[in-house]
Residue frames relative to the residue before (quaternion, step in Angstrom):
aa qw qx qy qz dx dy dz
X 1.0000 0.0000 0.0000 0.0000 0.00 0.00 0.00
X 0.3674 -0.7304 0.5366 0.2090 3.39 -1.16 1.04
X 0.1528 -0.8312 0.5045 0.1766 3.61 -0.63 0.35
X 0.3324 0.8245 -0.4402 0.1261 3.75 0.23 0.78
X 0.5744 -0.5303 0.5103 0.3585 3.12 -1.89 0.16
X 0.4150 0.7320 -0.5218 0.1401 3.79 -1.13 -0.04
X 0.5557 -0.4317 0.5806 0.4095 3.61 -1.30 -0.79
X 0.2699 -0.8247 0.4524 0.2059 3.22 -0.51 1.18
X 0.4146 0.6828 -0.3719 0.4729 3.48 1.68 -0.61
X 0.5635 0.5831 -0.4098 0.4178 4.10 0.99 -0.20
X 0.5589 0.4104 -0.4596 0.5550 3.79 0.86 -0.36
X 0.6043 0.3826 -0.6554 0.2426 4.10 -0.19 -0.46
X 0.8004 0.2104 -0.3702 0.4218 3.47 -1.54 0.70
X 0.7213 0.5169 -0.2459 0.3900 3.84 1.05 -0.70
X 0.6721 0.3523 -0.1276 0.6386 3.60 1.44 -0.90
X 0.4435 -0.6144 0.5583 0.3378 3.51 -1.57 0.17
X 0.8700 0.1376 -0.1372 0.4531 3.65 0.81 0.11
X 0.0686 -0.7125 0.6983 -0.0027 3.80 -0.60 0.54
X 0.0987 -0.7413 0.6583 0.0859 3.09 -1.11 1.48
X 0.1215 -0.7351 0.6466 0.1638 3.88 -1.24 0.09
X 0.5425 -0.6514 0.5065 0.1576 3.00 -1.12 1.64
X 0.1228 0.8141 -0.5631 0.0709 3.72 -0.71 1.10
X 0.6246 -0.4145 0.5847 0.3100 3.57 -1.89 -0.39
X 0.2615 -0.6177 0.6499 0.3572 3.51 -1.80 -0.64
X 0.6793 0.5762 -0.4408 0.1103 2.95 1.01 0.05
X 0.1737 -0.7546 0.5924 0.2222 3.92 -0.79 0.21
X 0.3958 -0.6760 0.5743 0.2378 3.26 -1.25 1.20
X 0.7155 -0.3919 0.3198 0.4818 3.54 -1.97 0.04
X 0.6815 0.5449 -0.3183 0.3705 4.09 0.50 -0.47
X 0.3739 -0.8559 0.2412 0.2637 3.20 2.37 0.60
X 0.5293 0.6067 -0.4209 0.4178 3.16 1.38 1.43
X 0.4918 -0.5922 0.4889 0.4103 3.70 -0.76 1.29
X 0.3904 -0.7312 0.5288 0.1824 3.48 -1.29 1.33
X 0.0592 -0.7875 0.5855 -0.1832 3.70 0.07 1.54
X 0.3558 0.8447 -0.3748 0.1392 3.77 0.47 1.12
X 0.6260 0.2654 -0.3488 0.6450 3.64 1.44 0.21
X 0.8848 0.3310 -0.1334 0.2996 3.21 -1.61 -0.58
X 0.8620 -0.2053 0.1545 0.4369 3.74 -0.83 -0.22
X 0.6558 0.2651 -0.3098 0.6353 3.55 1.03 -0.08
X 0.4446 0.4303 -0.5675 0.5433 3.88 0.68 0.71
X 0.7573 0.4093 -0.2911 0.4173 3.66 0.11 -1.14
X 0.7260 0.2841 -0.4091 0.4742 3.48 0.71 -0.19
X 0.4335 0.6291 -0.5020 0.4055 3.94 0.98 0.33
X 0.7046 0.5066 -0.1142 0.4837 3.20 1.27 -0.92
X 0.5299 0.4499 -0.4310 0.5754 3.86 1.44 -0.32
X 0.8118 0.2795 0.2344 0.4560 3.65 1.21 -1.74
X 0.2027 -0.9017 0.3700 0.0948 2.66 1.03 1.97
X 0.6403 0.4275 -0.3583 0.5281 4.02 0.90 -1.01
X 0.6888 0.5379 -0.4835 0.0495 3.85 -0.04 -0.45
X 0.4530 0.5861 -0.4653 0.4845 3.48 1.18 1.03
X 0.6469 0.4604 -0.2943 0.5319 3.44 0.78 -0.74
X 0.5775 0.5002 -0.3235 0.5582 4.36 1.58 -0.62
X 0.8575 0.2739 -0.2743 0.3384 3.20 0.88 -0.58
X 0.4595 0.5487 -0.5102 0.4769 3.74 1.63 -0.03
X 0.3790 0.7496 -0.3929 0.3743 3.66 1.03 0.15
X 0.7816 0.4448 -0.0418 0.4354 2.89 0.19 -1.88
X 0.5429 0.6078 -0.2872 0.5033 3.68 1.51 -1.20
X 0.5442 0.6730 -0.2882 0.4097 3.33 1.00 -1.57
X 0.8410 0.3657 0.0515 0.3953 3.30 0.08 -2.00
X 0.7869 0.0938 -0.1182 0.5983 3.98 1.06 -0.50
X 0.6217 -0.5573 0.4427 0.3272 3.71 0.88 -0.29
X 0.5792 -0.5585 0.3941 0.4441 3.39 -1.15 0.59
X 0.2742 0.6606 -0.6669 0.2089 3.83 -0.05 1.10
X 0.5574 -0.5567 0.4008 0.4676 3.28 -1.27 -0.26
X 0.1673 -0.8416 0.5130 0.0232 3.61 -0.70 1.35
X 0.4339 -0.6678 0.5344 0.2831 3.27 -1.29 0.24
X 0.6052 -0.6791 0.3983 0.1182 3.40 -0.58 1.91
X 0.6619 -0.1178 0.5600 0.4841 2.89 -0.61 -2.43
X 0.1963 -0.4654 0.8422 0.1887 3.50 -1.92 0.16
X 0.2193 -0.5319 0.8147 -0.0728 2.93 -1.97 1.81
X 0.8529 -0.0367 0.2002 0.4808 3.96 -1.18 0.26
X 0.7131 -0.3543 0.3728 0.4764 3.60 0.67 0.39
X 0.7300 0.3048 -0.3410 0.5079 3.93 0.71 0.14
X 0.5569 -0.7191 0.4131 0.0462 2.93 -1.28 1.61
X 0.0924 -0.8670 0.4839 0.0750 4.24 0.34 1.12
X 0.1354 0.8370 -0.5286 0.0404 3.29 -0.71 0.85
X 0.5886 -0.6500 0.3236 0.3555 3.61 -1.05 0.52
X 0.2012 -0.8237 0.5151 0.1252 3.69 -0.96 0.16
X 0.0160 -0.9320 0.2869 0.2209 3.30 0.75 0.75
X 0.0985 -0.8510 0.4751 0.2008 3.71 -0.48 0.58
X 0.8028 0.2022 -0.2252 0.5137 3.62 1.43 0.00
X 0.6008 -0.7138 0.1831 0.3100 3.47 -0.91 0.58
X 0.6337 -0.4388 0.2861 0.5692 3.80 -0.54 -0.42
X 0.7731 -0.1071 -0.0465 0.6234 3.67 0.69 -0.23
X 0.1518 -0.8362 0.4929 0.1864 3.29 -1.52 0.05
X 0.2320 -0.7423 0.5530 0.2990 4.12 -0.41 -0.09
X 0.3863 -0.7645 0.4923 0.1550 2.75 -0.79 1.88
X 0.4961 -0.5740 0.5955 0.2643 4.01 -1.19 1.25
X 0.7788 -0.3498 0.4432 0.2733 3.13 -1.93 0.36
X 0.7863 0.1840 -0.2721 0.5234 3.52 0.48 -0.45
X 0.5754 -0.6307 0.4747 0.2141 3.36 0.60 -0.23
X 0.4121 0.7255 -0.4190 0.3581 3.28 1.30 0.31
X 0.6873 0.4444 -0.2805 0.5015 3.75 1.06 -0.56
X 0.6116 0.2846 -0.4283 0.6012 3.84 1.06 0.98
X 0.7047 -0.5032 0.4251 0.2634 3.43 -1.84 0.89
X 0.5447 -0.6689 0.3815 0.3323 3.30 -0.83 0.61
X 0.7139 0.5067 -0.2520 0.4124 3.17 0.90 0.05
X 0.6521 0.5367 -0.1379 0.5174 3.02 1.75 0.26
X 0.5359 0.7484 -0.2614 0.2905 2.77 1.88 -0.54
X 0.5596 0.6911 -0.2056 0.4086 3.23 1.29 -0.81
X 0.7660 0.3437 -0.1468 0.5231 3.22 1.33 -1.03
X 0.6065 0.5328 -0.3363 0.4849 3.60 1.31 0.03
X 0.2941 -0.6402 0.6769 0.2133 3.90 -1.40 1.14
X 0.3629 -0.7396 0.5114 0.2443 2.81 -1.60 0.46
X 0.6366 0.3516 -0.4612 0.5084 3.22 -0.99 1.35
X 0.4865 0.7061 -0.2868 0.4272 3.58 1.54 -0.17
X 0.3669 -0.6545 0.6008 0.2758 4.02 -0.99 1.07
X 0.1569 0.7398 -0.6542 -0.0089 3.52 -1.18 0.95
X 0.7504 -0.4653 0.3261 0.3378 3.72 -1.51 0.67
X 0.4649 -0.6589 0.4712 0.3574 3.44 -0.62 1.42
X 0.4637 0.6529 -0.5525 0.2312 3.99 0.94 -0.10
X 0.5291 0.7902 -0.0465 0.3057 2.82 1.90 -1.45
X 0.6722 0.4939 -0.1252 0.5372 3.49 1.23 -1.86
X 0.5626 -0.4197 0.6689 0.2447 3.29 -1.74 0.91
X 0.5673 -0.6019 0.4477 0.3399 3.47 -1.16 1.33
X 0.2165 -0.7412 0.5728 0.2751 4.03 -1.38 -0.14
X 0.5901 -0.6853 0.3106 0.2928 3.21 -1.03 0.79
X 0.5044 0.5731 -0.3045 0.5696 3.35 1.85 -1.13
X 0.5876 0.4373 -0.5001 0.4620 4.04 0.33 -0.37
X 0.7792 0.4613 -0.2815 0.3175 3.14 0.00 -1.26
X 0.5358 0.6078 -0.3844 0.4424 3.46 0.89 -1.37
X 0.7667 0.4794 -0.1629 0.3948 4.04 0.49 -1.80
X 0.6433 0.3821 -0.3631 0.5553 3.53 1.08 -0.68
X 0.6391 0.5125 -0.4387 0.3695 3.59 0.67 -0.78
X 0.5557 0.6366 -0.2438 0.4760 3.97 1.64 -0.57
X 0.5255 0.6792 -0.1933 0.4746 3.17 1.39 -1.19
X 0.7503 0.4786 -0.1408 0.4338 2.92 0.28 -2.09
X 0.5600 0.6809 -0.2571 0.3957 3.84 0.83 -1.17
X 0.8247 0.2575 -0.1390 0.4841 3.04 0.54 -1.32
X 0.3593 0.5954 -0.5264 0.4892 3.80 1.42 -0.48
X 0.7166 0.4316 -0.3406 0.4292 4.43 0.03 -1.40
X 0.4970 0.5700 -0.4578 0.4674 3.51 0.88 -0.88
X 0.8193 0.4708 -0.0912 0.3142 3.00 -0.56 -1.90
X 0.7610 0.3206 -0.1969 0.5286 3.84 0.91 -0.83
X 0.3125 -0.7113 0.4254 0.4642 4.13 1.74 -0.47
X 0.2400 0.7648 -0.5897 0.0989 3.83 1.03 0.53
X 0.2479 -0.7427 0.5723 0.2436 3.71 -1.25 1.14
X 0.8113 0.3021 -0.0901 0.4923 3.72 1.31 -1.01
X 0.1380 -0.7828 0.5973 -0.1071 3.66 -0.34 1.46
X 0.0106 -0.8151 0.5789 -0.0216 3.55 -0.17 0.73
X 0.2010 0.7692 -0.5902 0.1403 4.09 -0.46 0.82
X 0.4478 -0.6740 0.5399 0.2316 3.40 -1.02 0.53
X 0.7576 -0.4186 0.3027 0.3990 3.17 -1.33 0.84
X 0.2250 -0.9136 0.3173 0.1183 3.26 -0.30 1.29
X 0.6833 0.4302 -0.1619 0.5673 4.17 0.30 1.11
X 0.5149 0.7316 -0.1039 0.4345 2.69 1.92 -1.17
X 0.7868 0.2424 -0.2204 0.5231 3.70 -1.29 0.49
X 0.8259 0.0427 -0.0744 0.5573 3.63 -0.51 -1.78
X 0.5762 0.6170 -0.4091 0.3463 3.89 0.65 -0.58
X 0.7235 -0.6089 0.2923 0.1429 3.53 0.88 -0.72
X 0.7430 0.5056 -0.1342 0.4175 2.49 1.63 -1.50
X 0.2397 -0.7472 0.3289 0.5254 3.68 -0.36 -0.50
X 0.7977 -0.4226 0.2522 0.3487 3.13 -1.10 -0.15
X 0.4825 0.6762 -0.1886 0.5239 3.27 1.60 -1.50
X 0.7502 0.4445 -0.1546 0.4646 3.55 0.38 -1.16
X 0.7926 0.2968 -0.2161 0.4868 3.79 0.61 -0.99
X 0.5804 0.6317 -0.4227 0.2922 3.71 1.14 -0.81
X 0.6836 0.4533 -0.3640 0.4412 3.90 0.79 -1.16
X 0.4544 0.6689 -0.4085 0.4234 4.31 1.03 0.11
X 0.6941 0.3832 -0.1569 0.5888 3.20 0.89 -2.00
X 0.7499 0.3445 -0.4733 0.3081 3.47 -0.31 -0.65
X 0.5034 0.6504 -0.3868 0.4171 3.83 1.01 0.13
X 0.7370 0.3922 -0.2381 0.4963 3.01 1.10 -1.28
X 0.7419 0.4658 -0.0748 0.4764 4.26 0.92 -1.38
X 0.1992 -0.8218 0.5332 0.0250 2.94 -0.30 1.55
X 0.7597 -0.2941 0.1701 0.5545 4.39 -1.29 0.06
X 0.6466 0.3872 -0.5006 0.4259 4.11 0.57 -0.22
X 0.6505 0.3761 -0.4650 0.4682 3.85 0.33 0.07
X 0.0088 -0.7132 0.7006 -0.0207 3.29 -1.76 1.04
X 0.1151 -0.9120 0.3933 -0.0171 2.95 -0.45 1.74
X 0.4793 -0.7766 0.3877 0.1297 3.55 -0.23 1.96
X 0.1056 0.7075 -0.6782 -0.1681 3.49 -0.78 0.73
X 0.6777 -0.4821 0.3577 0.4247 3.74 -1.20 -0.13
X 0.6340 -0.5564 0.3466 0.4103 3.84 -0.79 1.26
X 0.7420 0.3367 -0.1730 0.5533 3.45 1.05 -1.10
X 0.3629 0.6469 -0.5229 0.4200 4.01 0.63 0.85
X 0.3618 -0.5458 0.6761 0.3379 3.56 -1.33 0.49
């Protein structure tokens, strides 16, 4: 596994795969909610690819799915939280910025939920065998859980590098520790 800094949006036409870190959850306008971080910026490159991917959710489940082709690279989701979550007693399993607005014992949007390691761990499995299975050499995904999810890097990075072998290059933000 590569660890670098950069713009992950550089692998579309340059890598065989760009993943974007996402949710299950889909709102009532039957788009996958895809509002901070790397699946915001590509909502913004690619105004339908929420509405391509609440699809795909629809039809296979929050797994990691194949989006769109961009320039000959293949986008797909990566999921690191779930479609909904119940927020715990302390509130530790919603974003910190959400916390305020969340009861406890209450069902809120996986946009909502601190990323999960078991998600990530399975899409990162998922994803493995998708490169296997398709001969992908260049997989580009951003730190996965990371940034809007919550988690920190430190904590999720010694998982992935177990699991992602020299075709995955994982993107943190130029301005990330």
């Amino acid at each position: 596994m590569h660890d670098v800094k950069g713009d992950l949006f550089d692998a579309v036409g340059n890598g065989d795969a760009l993943c974007l870190t996402t949710n299950g959850h889909i709102n009532t306008r039957g788009q996958c909610v895809m509002g901070r971080g790397c699946a915001r910026q590509a909502v913004e490159k690619w105004p339908q690819i929420n509405k391509l991917l609440a699809n795909r959710i629809r039809m296979h489940g929050n797994i990691v799915n194949h989006i769109i082709n961009i320039n000959g690279t293949a986008i797909y989701s990566f999921p690191v939280k779930p479609e909904f979550e119940i927020v715990n007693k302390d509130k530790t399993n919603v974003v910190k910025h959400m916390r305020g607005h969340a009861d406890v014992g209450s069902r809120i949007a996986g946009w909502a939920a601190v990323a999960k390691l078991e998600i990530i761990l399975k899409s990162a499995h998922q994803l493995v065998q998708i490169a296997d299975t398709l001969n992908y050499k260049t997989i580009a995904i951003p730190r996965p859980g990371c940034g809007a999810g919550g988690l920190e890097w430190d904590y999720v990075k010694p998982y992935i590098e177990s699991i992602f072998d020299d075709r995955f290059w994982v993107v943190g933000y130029i301005t990330d520790s």
